[in-house]
C-alpha positions as CSV (number, residue, x, y, z in Angstrom):
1,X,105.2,95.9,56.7
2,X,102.2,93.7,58.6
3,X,101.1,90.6,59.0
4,X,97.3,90.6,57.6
5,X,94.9,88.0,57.8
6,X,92.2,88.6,54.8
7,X,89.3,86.7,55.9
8,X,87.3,85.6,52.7
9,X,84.1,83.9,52.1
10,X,83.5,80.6,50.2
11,X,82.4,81.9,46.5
12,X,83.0,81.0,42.8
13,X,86.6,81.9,40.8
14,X,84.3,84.7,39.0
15,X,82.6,85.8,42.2
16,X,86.3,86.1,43.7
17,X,88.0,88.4,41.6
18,X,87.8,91.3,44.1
19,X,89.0,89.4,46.8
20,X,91.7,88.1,44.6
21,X,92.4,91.7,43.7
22,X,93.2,92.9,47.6
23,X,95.1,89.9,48.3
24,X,97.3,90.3,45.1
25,X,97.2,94.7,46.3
26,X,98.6,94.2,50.1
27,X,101.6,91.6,48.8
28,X,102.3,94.2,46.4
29,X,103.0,96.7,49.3
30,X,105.3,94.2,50.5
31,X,102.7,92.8,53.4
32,X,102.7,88.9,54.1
33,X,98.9,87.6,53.5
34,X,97.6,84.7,55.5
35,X,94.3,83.6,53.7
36,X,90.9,81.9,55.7
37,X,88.1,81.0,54.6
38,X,85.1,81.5,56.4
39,X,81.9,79.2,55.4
40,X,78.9,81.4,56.8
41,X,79.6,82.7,60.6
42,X,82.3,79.6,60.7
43,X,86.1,80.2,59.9
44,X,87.7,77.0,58.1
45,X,91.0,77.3,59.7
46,X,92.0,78.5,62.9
47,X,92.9,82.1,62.9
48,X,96.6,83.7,63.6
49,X,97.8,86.8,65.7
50,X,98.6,88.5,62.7
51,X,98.9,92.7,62.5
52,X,96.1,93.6,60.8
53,X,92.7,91.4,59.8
54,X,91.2,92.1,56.4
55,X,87.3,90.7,57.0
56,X,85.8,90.7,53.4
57,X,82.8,88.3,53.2
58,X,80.7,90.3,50.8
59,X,78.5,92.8,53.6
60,X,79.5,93.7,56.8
61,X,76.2,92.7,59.0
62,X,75.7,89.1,58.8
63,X,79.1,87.0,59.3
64,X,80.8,89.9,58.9
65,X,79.7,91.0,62.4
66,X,80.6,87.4,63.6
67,X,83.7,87.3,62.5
68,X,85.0,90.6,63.4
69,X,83.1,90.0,67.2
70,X,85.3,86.4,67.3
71,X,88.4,88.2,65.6
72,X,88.2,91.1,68.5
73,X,87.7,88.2,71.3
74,X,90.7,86.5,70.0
75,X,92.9,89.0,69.2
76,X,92.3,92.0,71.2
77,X,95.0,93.9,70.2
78,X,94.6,93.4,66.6
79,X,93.6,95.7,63.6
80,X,90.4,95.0,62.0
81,X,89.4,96.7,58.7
82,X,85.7,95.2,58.0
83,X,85.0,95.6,54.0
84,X,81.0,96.5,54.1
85,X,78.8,96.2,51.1
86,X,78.3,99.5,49.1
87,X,74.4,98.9,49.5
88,X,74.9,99.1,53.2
89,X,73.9,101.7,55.3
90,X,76.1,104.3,57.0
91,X,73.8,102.5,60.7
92,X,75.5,99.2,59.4
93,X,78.5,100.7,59.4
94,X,78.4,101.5,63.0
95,X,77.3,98.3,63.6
96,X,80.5,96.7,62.6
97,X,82.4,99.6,64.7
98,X,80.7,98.3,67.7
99,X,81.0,94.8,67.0
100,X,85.1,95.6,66.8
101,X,86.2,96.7,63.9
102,X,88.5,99.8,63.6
103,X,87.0,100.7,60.6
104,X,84.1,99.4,58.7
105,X,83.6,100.7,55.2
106,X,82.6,99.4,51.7
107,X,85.9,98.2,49.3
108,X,87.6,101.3,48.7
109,X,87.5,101.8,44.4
110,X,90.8,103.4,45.0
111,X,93.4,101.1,45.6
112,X,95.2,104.9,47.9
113,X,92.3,104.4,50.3
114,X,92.7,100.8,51.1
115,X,96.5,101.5,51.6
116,X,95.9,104.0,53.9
117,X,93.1,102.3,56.0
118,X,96.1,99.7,56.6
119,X,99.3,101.9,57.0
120,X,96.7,103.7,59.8
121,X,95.9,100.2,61.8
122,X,100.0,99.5,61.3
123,X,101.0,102.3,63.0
124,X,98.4,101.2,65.7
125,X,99.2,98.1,66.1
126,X,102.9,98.4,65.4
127,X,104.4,101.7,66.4
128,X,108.3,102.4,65.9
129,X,108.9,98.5,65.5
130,X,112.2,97.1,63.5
131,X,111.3,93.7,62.0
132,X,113.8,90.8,61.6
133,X,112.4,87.8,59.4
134,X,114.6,85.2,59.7
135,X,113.1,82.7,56.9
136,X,113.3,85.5,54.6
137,X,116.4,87.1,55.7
138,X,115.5,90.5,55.9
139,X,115.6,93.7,58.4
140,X,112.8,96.2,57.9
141,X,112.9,99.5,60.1
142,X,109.7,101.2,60.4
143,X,107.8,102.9,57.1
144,X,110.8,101.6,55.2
145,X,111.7,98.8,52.5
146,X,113.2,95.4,53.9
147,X,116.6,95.4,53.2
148,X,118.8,91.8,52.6
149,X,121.0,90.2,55.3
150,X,123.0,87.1,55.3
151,X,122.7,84.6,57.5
152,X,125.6,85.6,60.2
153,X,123.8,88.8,60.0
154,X,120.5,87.1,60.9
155,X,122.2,85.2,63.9
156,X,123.9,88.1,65.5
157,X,120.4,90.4,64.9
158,X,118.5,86.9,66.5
159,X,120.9,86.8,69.1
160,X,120.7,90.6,70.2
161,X,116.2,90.2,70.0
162,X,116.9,87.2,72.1
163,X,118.9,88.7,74.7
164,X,118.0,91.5,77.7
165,X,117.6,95.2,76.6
166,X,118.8,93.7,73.0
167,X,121.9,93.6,74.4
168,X,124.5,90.8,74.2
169,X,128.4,90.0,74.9
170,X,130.6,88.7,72.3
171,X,130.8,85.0,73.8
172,X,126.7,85.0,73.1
173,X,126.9,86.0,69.6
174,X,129.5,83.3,69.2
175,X,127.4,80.9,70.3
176,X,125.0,82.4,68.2
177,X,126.8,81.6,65.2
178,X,127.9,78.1,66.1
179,X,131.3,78.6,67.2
180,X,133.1,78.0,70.5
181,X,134.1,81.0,72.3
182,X,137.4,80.2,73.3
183,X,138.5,79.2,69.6
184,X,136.4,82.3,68.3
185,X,137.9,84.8,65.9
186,X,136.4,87.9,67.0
187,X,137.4,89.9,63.7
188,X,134.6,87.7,62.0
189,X,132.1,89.3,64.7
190,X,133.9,92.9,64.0
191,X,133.5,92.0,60.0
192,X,130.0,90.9,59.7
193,X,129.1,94.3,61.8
194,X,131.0,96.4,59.6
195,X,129.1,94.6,56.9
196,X,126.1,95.0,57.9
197,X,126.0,99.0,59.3
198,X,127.3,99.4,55.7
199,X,125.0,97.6,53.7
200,X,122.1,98.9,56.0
201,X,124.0,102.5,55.1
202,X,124.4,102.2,51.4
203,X,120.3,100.9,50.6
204,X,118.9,103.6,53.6
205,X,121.0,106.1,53.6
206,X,120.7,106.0,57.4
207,X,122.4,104.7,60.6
208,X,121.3,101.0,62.0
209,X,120.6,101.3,65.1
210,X,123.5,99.2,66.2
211,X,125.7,100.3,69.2
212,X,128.7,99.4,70.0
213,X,129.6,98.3,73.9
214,X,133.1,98.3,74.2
215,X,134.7,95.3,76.0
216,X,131.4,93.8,76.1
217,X,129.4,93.5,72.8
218,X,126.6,95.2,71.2
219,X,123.8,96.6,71.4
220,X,120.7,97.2,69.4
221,X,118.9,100.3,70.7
222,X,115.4,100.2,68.7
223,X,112.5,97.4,69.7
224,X,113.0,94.2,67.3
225,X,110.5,91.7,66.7
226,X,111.6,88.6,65.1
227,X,108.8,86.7,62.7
């Protein structure tokens, strides 16, 4: 799932209810939404190096040129879906293409279309990545549901991101977990493995990507960010 950054504009409750509504649409789809508000062509927060930017500040031309131009500047690698007005003309459109947007079109009525703008820009942005939160304590593989994990699973995970070619030896994941390596009971490293290939198993009915590198440590062979 992405990080998204929904760039709104400064209007009443009533006049907010659509931007409520794609807010309230991404978390659904499991996304994390980071919300700024932008006051004319000036944001009212600094912005983040999130996935994916949302810009919905009522038409496209106008600040909705400005912010996407300051968004691409900022963030080049970024995914920009600019929301246009459904008055707007298909040459304002472009316009927003040009300024940097990936895609500039009005608020889809289907909520399909929207979804699929993003899962497009996420693939961009984020190809073939496994995602480790470790405030939420979850492991996410690519196009999949976030699956659980407990907090020794979180350290080892952590200390495998944190280590060369995801690779560590069992005296680093000990560390990892707060013990000292010469008092360390390695079956608790050999358990919480077992643990968590099968859990990982049993809710995905795959393989985790976990390898084992025997007389050293492990190994885990897929890209893994950690948020």
């Amino acid at each position: 799932m992405a990080n998204i950054l929904l760039i709104e504009e400064i209007l009443t409750s009533s006049q907010r209810q659509g931007s409520h509504a794609v807010r309230k649409l991404m978390e659904q789809q499991g996304h994390k939404v980071l919300s700024v508000m932008a006051d004319g062509d000036k944001l009212l927060m600094p912005t983040q190096d999130c996935d994916i930017a949302i810009v919905d500040v009522g038409k496209a031309s106008g600040t909705g040129y400005t912010v996407t131009e300051q968004l691409r500047a900022a963030h080049g690698g970024m995914g920009i879906l600019l929301l246009a007005g459904q008055e707007e003309t298909a040459a304002q459109r472009v316009a927003g293409l040009q300024r940097g947007a990936d895609f500039c079109e009005a608020r889809p009525e289907e909520a399909d279309l929207l979804n699929a703008y993003v899962d497009v820009l996420l693939r961009r942005v984020a190809p073939e990545v496994w995602r480790l939160d470790t405030k939420a304590r979850t492991l996410r593989a690519p196009r999949h549901d976030a699956v659980e994990i407990n907090v020794r699973e979180v350290a080892l995970l952590r200390a495998l991101a944190d280590s060369a070619r995801n690779a560590a030896n069992r005296s680093t994941i000990a560390h990892a977990f707060g013990a000292d390596w010469i008092g360390f009971d390695e079956r608790v490293l050999e358990k919480t493995v077992s643990r968590l290939r099968r859990k990982w198993r049993e809710r995905t009915l795959g393989d985790l990507p976990l390898r084992t590198l025997h007389g050293v440590g492990y190994c885990f062979t897929e890209a893994l960010q950690v948020h």
